[in-house]
N, C-alpha and C positions, 0 to 999 in steps of 0.2 A: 504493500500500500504506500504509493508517493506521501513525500509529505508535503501536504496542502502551504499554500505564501502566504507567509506572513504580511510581506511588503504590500504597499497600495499600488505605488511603483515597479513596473515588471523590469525594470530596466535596475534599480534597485536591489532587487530581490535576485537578480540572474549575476551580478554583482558579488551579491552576498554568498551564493552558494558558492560559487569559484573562491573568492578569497578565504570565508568564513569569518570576514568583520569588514563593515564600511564606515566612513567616518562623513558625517551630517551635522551642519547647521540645525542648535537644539534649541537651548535655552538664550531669551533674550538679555540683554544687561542689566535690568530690575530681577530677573528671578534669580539672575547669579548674583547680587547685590543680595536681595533676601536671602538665598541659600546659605549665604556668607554668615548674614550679618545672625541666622536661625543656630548655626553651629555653634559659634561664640557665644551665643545666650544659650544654648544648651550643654556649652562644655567651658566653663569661665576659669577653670585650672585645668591647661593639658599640660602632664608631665614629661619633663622635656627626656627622661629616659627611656620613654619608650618608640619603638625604632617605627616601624608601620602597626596601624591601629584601623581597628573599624570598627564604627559602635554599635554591630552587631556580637562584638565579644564582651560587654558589658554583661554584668549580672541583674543592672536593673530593667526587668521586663520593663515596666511602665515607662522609664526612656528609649528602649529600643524601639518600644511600637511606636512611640511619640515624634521618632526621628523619621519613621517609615511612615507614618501615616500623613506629616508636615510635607516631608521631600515629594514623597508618591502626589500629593495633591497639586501640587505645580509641576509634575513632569506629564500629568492625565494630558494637559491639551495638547501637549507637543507628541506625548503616545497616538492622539487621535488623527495627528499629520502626517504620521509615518506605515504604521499599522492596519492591518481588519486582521477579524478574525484571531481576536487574542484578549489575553485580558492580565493585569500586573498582578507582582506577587511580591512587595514588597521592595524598601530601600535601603540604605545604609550609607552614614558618610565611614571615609577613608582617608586616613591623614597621616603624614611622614613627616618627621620631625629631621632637622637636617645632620643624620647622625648615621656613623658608618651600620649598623644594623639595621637599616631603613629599608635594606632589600629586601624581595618577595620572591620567592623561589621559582624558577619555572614549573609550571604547574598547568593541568586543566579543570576545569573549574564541575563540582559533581555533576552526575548523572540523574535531573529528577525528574524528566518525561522518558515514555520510550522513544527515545529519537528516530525507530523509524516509521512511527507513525505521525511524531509531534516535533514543534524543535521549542528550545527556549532558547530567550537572549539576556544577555549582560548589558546591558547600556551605562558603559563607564563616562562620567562627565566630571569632567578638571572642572573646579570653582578657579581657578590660576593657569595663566598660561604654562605649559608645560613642554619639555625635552628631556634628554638623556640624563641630561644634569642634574635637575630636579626629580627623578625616579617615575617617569612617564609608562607607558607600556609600551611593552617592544612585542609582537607577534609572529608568528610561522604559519605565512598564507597556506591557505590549503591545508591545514594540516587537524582540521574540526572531523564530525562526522561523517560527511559524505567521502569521506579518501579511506576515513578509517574508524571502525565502529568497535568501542571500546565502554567498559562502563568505568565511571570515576566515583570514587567513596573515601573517606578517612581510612579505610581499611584495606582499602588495595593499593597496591602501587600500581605508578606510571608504566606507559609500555616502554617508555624513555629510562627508565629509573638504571643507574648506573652507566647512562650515556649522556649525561648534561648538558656538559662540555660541549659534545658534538653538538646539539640543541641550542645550545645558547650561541656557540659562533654563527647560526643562519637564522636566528631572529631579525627581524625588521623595526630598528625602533623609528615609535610614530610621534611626532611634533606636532601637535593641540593646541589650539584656542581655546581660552575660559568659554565655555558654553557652548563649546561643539560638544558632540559623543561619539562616541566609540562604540558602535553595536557589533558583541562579539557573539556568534555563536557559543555556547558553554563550553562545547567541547573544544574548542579549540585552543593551542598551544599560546601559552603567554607568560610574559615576565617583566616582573619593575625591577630595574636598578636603583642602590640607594642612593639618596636626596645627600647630593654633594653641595648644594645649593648654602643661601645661610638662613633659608627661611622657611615653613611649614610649606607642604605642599599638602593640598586640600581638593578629594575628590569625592566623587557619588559614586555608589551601584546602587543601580535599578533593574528588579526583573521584568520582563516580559515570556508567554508561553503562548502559544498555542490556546484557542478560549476553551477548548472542551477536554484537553490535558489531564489527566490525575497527574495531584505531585507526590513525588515518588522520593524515597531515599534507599540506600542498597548499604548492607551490613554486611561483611565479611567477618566469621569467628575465627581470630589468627588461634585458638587454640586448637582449632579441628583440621584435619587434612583433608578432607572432602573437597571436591572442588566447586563450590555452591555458595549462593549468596544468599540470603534473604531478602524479599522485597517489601516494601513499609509504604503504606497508604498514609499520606499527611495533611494535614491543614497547611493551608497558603501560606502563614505564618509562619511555620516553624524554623524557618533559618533565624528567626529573629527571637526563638525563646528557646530556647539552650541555654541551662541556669549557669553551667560553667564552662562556657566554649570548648577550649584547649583540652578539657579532659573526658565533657560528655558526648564528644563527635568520634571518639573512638570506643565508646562503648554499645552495647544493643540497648536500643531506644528506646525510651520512658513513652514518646509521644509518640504517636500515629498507632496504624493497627496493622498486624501481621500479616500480609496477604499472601506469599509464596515462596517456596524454594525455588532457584534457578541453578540448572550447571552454570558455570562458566570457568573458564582456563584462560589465564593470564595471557596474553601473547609477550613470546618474547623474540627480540632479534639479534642479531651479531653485530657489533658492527659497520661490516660493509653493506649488509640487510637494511640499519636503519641509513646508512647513506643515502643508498638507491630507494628508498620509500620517502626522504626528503626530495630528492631531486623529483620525485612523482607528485609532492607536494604542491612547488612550485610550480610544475606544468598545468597543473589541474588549476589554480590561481592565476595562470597567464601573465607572473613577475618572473624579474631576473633574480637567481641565487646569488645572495654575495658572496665577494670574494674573500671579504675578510672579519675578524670579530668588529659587530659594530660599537662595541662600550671600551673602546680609549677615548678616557676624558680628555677636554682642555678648558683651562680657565674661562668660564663666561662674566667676568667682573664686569658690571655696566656702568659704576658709580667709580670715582675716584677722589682723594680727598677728601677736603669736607664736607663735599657732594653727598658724601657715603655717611655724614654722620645722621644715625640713627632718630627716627623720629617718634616712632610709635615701641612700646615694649614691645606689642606681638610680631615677630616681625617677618610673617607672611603678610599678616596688613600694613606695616610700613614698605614691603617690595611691591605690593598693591597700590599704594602710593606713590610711591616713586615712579613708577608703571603709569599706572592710568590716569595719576593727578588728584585724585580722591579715594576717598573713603567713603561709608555709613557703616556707624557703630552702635550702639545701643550706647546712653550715657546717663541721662538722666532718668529716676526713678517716676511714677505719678504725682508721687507728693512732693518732689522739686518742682515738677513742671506746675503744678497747681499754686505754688509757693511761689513761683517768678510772673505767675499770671496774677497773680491777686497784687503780687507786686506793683506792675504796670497799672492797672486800672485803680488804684488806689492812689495813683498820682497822675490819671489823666481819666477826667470827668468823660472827654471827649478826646479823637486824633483828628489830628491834620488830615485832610484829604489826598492822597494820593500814597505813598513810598516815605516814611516818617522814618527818622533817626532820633535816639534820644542825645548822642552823642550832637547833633547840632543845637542843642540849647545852647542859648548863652547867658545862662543860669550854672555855674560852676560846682555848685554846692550840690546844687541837683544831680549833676553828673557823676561829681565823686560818688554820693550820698546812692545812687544805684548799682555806681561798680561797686560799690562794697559789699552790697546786699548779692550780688550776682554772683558775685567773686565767693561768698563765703557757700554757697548751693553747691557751685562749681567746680571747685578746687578739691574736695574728698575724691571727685570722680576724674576729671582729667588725671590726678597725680594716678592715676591705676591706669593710664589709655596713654601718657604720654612716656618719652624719655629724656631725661635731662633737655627740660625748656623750659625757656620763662613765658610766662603766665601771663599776660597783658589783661587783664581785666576786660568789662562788659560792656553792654550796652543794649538794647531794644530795639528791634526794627520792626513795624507795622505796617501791611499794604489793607487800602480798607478799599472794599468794592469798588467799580468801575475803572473808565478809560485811563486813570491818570496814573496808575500803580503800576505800569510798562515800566522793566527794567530791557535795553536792549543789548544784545551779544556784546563781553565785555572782556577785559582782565581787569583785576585789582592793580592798584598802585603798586611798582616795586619800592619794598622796608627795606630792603639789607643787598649788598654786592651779592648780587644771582649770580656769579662766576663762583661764587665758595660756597654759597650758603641757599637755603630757600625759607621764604616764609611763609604760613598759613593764617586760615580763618577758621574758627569751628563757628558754623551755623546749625543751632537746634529749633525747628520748630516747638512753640507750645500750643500749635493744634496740628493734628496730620495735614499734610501738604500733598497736593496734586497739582496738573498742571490746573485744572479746573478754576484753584484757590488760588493762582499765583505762584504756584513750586516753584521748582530750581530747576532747568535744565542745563545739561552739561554738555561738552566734547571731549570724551575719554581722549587722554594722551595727546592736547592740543598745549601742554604747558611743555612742550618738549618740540615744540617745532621751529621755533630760533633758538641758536647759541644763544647770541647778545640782543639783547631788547632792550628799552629804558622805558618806564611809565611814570607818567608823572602832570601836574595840572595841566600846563602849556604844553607836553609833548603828544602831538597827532597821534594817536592812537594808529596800530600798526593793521588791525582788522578792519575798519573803518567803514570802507566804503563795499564789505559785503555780507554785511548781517542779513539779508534775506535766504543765502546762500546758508550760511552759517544757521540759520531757524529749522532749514531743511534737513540736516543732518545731526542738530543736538538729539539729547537724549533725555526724556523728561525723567525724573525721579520722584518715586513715590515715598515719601518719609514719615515715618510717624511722628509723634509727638513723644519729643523725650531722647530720638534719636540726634547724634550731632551728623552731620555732612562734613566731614575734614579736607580742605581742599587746598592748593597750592593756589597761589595770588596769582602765579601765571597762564591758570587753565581758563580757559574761555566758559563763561557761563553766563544764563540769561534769566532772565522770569516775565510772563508775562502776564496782563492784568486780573484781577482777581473777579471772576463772573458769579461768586457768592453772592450773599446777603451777610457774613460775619466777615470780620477782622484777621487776616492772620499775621500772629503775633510770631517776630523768631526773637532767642538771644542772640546773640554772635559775642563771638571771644575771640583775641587774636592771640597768637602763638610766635615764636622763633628759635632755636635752636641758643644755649646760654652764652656762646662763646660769637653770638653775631651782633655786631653794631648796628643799630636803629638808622638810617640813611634817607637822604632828599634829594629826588631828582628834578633839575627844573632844566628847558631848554637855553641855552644862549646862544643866541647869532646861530654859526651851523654847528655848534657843539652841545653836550651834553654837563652842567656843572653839578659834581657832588657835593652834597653837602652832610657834616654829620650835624646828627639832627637828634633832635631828645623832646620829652613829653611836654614841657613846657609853653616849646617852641605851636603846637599844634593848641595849646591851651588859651594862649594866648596874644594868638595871631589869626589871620585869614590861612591858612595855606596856598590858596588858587592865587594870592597876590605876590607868592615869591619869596624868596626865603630870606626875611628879617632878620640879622640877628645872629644867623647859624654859620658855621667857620668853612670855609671852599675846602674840598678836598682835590681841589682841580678840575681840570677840563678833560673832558675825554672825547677823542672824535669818535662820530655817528652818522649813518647815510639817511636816517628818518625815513626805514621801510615804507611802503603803502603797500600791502598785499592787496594784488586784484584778483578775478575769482580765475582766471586760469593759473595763477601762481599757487593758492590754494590748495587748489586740485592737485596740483603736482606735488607739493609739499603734504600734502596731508592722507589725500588718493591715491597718490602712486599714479596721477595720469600723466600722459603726455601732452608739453604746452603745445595748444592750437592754437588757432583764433575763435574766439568766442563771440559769436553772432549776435547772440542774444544774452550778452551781458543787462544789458538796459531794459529786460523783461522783467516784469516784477513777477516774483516768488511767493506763493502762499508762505502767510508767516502765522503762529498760534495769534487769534483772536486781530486778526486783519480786519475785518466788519470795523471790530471797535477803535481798533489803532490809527488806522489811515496814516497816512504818507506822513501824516506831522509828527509823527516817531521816527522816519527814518534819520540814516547815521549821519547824512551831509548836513544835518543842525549843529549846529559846532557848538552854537550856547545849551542846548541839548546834552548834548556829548560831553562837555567839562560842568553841567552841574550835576549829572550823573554820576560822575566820576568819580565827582568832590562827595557824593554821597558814600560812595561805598570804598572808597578811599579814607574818608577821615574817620568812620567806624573802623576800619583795623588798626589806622594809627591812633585813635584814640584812645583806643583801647590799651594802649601801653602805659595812659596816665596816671592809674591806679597806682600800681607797683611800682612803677619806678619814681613817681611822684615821694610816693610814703616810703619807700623803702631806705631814701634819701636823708628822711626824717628820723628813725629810729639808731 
């Protein structure tokens, strides 16, 4: 009896049977965002000795099922784009600590349909971009069930078992984007190297079967010589309730129900036998055998200096960082967030219409008087999320309904020499944010598309003149309330107006590494002049009028980019500069109806008092601490 496609796609599925894993566009940047951000709130101490993990080896049932029940419900719809005829059987994260025992053995993964009536999948999905270095999977096309039909259990061994070697020098390792998958057949041959990397490497499995499948497990008693296994009728669950992993997957099972003896005899080869059943592998896969071991390492350092110094303690979310430009973490509890809300509205009967900062009173006492209240919420939990930084203190931002809360495509003000150092914002909503209410939308890994940049009042902004372009391609985020958004001042982000009927309220806090000087960029003539600059200076000055007061650190020459959109493109898509015809076409933008053309980015008075908005809340925010710290 064939076994009936999985796939929607025949082309897909003819794919899949040849090689026995293909790798597909899964999860989008919010569910690998949520996946992220669901792990760390449900593992908030991973110990750093242990080498690879999955939290299906946990003894607490009630978090196994919680983590399979959480993942499985955000992987259903992308199941539904890929699939018929099937139905999930649970999930599990998988995470490697970047430690020489981080490997995973070459291995095929158990036998729990009859594969030749049923097949099941593995659907492995990197939360982290992933390679060699990092402990990716590496595969031997061809080499699943339809080449070679074998059963796999805790109790039997490999048809490979004492030819590893040979095994591992013709693996294929595979190189992943965060939110692709890896659909492997079970049976098929696979292996992670360990995470030579310096940071968590953080993955999913998810199963899928065949919908009308019995799940099956197969016992072998090593104390009998018979040549026979036992077959075991199971609930869908059960890989995820095993009280003691490691010791009760070798034993005859507590769960499921006995349904039959089977012969079976080991297959064994010599060998030159499994040589030539490899090279049959590969044919059947229609890839080239390699010619040589593919895991010799070489250095992947991406950071140098004190580019590289460390931002966040976790520090797969600071290579996330560094990466993509942001973060969302879980930070604030309810009763902070309840506490900084009762805050604000206890000192504003009413808000400004449009995009409010409290940072622009010109009420000083006021200003302190709420970084201190913010600062004292916020401080227990950053010192758990950050690493050796200073703490710049708070401030309130408010978008209240309609036209006038348009934030357009931006960067923040450069604080500190971006040649050594970088600085951040933590933005927390205290109420959930969508684009609906005004979110945040971002451009993953747009803080990494110039070397040298300078931002600052009077310097033309570099993106300028193609925020329509740039609306098309951000990425909106969904945050809740309580969560901070950690982001680099140089990544391009927007919001745009709020189509509620309430307010939404964020904090922001700014951040920088301890060993970075607070800096002012102002243009002059065709140059750029630094200036060092301190809290004072922002306290009790204009900034957009230039730097009073504050000591040159020199002039630096600068060509004063314009990126146009075929530049862009090339720089950020990877396309080839053309000519662009239709430059001058207007682009749907979020909430265009309401914006009209008098948001666009050629308003220069537009452009610098926006600027000045969300420029003088990060620098502001340095007033608190260094202000008082000064004092004591």
């Amino acid at each position: 009896m064939p076994v009936p496609p999985i796939f929607q796609d025949p082309d897909l599925q003819a794919r899949f049977d040849k090689q026995g894993f293909v790798i597909v566009p899964f999860l989008n940047a919010n569910d690998v965002q949520y996946l992220t951000n669901t792990f760390y709130e449900l593992n908030p101490d991973i110990p750093i000795e242990g080498g690879f993990v999955s939290s299906s080896y946990a003894r607490d049932l009630t978090y196994k099922k919680t983590v399979s029940e959480r993942v499985t419900a955000v992987f259903k719809p992308h199941f539904a784009e890929y699939f018929q005829n099937y139905r999930p059987f649970g999930s599990a994260y998988l995470y490697k600590n970047p430690v020489a025992n981080s490997e995973l053995p070459i291995h095929q993964d158990w036998t729990i349909v009859d594969e030749q009536q049923y097949v099941a999948l593995n659907i492995w999905t990197p939360l982290c971009d992933v390679d060699v270095h990092n402990g990716s999977l590496a595969v031997l096309p061809g080499s699943h069930s339809n080449t070679l039909q074998v059963l796999r259990a805790p109790t039997l061994p490999f048809f490979f078992t004492g030819n590893e070697q040979l095994m591992l020098d013709n693996l294929v390792p595979l190189t992943v984007k965060a939110g692709q998958a890896v659909i492997l057949n079970q049976s098929l041959v696979h292996y992670s190297p360990p995470n030579t990397s310096q940071y968590l490497r953080l993955a999913i499995t998810s199963g899928v079967m065949t919908a009308d499948a019995p799940m099956l497990f197969h016992y072998n008693n090593l104390k009998n010589d018979d040549a026979s296994v036992e077959v075991f009728a199971q609930k869908d669950d059960f890989l995820v309730s095993f009280d003691n992993f490691h010791k009760d997957i070798f034993e005859r099972p507590k769960m499921g129900t006995s349904i039959k003896h089977m012969p079976y005899t080991i297959p064994q080869f010599t060998l030159p036998e499994l040589d030539a059943l490899i090279d049959k592998m590969y044919a059947r896969a229609e890839m080239t055998r390699p010619t040589k071991n593919p895991f010799i390492q070489t250095s992947t350092a991406k950071r140098v200096g004190n580019l590289a110094i460390q931002i966040l303690q976790n520090r797969q979310l600071d290579e996330q960082l560094a990466e993509q430009g942001y973060v969302v973490v879980p930070l604030l509890p309810s009763k902070d967030v309840e506490t900084l809300s009762e805050l604000y509205y206890q000192h504003h009967t009413s808000t400004p219409t449009g995009l409010y900062a409290t940072a622009h009173s010109n009420d000083s006492d006021f200003k302190i008087g709420l970084n201190n209240t913010i600062k004292k919420v916020f401080d227990p939990h950053v010192q758990q999320v950050f690493h050796e930084c200073n703490l710049l203190g708070g401030s309130f931002i408010a978008k209240t309904p309609g036209p006038e809360g348009y934030l357009f495509p931006h960067q923040d003000w450069s604080l500190v020499d971006e040649t050594q150092y970088r600085s951040f914002n933590i933005w927390v909503p205290l109420v959930d944010t969508e684009p609906k209410n005004g979110g945040i939308y971002v451009l993953p890994k747009s803080h990494n598309l110039l070397a040298t940049q300078y931002r600052g009042p009077n310097i033309p902004p570099i993106f300028g003149n193609i925020g329509d372009l740039l609306w098309e391609i951000m990425t909106p985020l969904h945050i809740p309330a309580g969560h901070a958004l950690i982001y680099d001042h140089r990544l391009l982000h927007a919001s745009p107006v709020n189509q509620t009927q309430e307010i939404r309220l964020t904090a922001v806090y700014g951040i920088i590494p301890k060993s970075a000087q607070l800096q002012y960029y102002y243009k002059n003539g065709e140059a750029i002049e630094v200036f060092k600059s301190n809290v004072d200076f922002f306290f009790e000055h204009n900034p957009e009028e230039g730097p009073k007061n504050l000591t040159s650190l020199g002039l630096v020459p600068y060509d004063f980019p314009n990126i146009n959109a075929e530049r862009f493109k090339h720089l950020y898509l990877g396309e080839t500069i053309v000519s662009d015809k239709s430059a001058n076409a207007q682009a749907a933008t979020p909430n265009a109806d309401i914006t009209s053309r008098q948001f666009t980015i050629d308003n220069t008075k537009t452009w610098k008092n926006l600027l000045l908005v969300v420029a003088f809340i990060a620098l502001f925010s340095l007033l608190y601490k260094l202000l008082f710290s000064s004092k004591k």
